[in-house]
C-alpha positions, 0 to 999 in steps of 0.5 A: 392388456398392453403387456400381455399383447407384447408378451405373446408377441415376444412368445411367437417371434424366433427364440433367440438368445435376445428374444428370451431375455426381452421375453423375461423382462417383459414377464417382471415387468408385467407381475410388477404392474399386475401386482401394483393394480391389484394393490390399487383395487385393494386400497379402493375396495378398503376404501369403498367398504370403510364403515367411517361416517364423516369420512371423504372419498373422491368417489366417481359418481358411480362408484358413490352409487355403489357406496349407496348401496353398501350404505343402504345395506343391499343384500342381493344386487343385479345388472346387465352391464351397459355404459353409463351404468357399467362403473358400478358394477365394477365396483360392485363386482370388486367388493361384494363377498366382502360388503356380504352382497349377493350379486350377479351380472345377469344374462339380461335387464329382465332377468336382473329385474326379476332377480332383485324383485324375488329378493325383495320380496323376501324381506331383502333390500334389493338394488338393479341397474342399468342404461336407458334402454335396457329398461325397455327389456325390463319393461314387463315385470317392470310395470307389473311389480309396481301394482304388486309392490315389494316388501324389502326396499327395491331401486332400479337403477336407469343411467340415461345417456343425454346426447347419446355418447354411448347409445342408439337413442337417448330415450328419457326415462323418467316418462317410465316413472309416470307410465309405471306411477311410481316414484322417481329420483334424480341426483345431481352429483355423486354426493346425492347419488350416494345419499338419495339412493339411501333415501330411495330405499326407505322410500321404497320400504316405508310404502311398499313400492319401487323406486326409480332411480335416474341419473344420466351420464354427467352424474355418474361420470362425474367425480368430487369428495363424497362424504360418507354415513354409517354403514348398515348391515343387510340381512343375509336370508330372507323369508318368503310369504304368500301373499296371493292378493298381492303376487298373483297378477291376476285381474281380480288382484290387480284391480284393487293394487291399481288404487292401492298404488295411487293412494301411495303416490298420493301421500308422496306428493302430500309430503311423505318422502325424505325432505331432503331431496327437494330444496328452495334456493335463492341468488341474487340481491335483488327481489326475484322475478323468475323462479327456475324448477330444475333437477338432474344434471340441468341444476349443475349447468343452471347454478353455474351460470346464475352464479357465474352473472350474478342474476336474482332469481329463486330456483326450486331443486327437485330430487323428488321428481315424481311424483312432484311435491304439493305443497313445497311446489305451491309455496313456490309458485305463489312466490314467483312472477314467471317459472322457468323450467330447466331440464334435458331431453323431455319436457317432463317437469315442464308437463308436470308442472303447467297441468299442476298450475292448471288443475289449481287455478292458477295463473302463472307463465310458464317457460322452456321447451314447449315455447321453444326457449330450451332444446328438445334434444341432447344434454345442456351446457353453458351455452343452451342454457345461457342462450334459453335465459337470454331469450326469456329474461333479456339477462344479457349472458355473454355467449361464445361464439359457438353453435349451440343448437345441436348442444356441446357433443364434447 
């Protein structure tokens, strides 16, 4: 865009001798670069599309989301372009006829959503994104498709923004997950965000129900070596079957499918989901006191700074965040004095977990936004979450002097 500017402004000034010999310079100079990039986009869409498992790439954490996707073997993908979502449509956009996608920028979030539920149901695997809000356009065939559910695996995609970097509000979008009572995913790094996303989509297939899939701006801005799997093939054409008890939302239908429904999530939160999006991790030498439950982003922000001091506590990393898991969530709790929950914005696993601890019984402290130890707003760093652990364990965490009440807007 830089070369092209000065090129036109050479084009409009007087023709003289000299404007026309720095006028073609310009010309060679800019097909040089113009060849250069397109030489770059190549080498990355090569790179993007390789099937070498084992392989690693330093992948932007949306491009490892795009990975996912040709990983997951996504026949039809469909976006409104928003930040922080925007990198993976790129990257999409770049490499699709080659990785054999179908794939459009839609002229909303809605029609999006439509476009990869009416995949789905034919049998494809389908994939939507998009920011935080553009979920509230997609709201309407949103919470009817989850009674309905879907035949070939469907995740969409909602790029949350944490202290608003690029957006009108910084809504939390894993209430949509329980407002829809479906299931929800959440990465921590690029590395999950390709690896959890294909474990979406067979959650997705093996029930019959679509995945919401959340990251927030950290994640998908964020870049480190990804590993990559095994490539799977999509299928090129799908085959539709009437199935009027299931896509006609009419009452009589949508009675049954709201049990349905429920009796799926039921048997995720008893276990049938891919193990390897939840995890117990243990620090320190000594015997823990407190046990942390954080997700997202938070665990990278919570781990920095356990590691960083040297504190003992257990810490119960969820990518399986609704709904939450039964058992591993009870060994959990039985093993810990006091639980702390770490997460952004909404305290949405703090909620989950005291009503968990209420409707089994027991008793146990719980700690973080609602007693006010943790912010209501804006993404964490280093000094929320030091500032928040000091006031719970009296952890001694040296604090820069630095106002950490409205978060790090850096």
């Amino acid at each position: 865009m830089y070369y092209i500017r000065i090129i036109e402004y050479l084009k409009s000034i007087e023709n003289s001798t000299l404007t026309r010999i720095i006028y073609q310079g310009w010309r060679v100079r800019f097909n040089i670069c113009s060849g250069i990039d397109n030489m770059i986009v190549m080498s990355r869409m090569n790179e993007i599309l390789q099937d070498s498992p084992g392989e690693t790439l330093f992948l932007l954490g949306n491009e490892a989301v795009a990975r996912g996707v040709i990983e997951a073997g996504v026949s039809v993908a469909a976006t409104y372009p928003g930040t922080p979502s925007s990198e993976v449509g790129d990257t999409l956009f770049a490499v699709y006829r080659e990785a054999g996608i179908d794939f459009e920028f839609s002229v909303n979030e809605k029609v999006a959503l439509e476009v990869a539920f009416a995949a789905s149901i034919t049998g494809l695997r389908s994939f939507v994104f998009m920011k935080h809000v553009g979920l509230n356009v997609a709201s309407d065939p949103f919470m009817s498709i989850a009674y309905t559910g879907v035949r070939g695996g469907m995740v969409i995609m909602s790029a949350d923004d944490p202290s608003m970097f690029s957006s009108q509000n910084e809504q939390d979008n894993r209430n949509f997950a329980s407002f829809a009572h479906i299931p929800l995913i959440e990465p921590s790094n690029p590395q999950e965000a390709k690896d959890f996303l294909v474990r979406a989509f067979e959650l997705s297939e093996t029930l019959s129900v679509p995945v919401l899939f959340r990251t927030t701006t950290r994640v998908s801005h964020q870049r480190t070596n990804v590993v990559l799997s095994h490539v799977r093939k999509g299928e090129k054409r799908g085959k539709f079957e009437h199935r009027s008890g299931n896509y006609v939302s009419l009452p009589v239908n949508a009675r049954s499918l709201r049990k349905k429904l429920e009796e799926k999530m039921l048997r995720i939160s008893m276990g049938d989901y891919p193990e390897d999006l939840n995890r117990i991790e243990k620090y320190g030498r000594e015997k823990a006191k407190y046990g942390i439950i954080t997700s997202g982003e938070a665990y990278n922000v919570i781990t920095d700074v356990v590691k960083k001091n040297g504190l003992s506590v257990d810490l119960l990393k969820l990518g399986l965040t609704n709904p939450l898991p039964r058992d591993l969530l009870n060994e959990f709790l039985d093993s810990e004095d006091e639980i702390i929950v770490v997460e952004e914005l909404d305290p949405f696993l703090e909620m989950h977990v005291r009503s968990h601890i209420n409707a089994t019984g027991r008793i146990k402290t719980v700690h973080g936004k609602l007693d006010g130890h943790f912010p209501p707003e804006y993404e964490f760093n280093y000094e929320v979450v030091s500032s928040g652990l000091n006031s719970i364990m009296n952890a001694g965490i040296p604090i820069p002097d630095e106002d950490v009440s409205e978060g790090d807007l850096h």
